[in-house]
C-alpha positions, 0 to 999 in steps of 0.5 A: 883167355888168360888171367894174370896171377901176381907172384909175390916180393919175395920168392924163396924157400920159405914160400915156393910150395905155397905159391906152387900149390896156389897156381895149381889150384888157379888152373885146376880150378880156372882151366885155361892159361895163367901168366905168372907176373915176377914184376913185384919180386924183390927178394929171390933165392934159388929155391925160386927160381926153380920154382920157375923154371919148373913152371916153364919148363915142366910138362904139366904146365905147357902151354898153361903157364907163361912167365911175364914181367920178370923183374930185374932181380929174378933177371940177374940171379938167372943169369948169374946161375946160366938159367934161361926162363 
């Protein structure tokens, strides 16, 4: 069983260690798998996407974290910084 956790319109600087300490408490609190949804982020900055990448990349996170409808705004900046999410 997974639960959907819906990101916000914009991702950046000012957000990303409040929206990281949310997700960790999801599945501290939850215990199984979250699919973060990016198709609502409009405005993203680096800051965001490394927030990203961490929560696709990062060990804590395996297999408990999987990225879904990434709009196209977090699309184009990763592409523009060569990131694969």
């Amino acid at each position: 069983m997974s639960l959907d956790y819906l990101l916000p319109e914009s991702l950046n600087k000012s957000n990303v260690i409040s929206t990281l300490k949310v997700i960790q408490q999801h599945i501290a609190k939850l215990n199984h798998k979250i699919n973060i949804d990016g198709s609502k982020v409009v405005t993203i900055d680096s800051a965001g996407v490394a927030l990203l990448l961490e929560l696709s990349t990062s060990a804590k996170f395996n297999n408990l974290v999987t990225l879904i409808n990434l709009s196209s705004s977090i699309k184009e900046l990763c592409q523009l910084y060569q990131i694969n999410l």
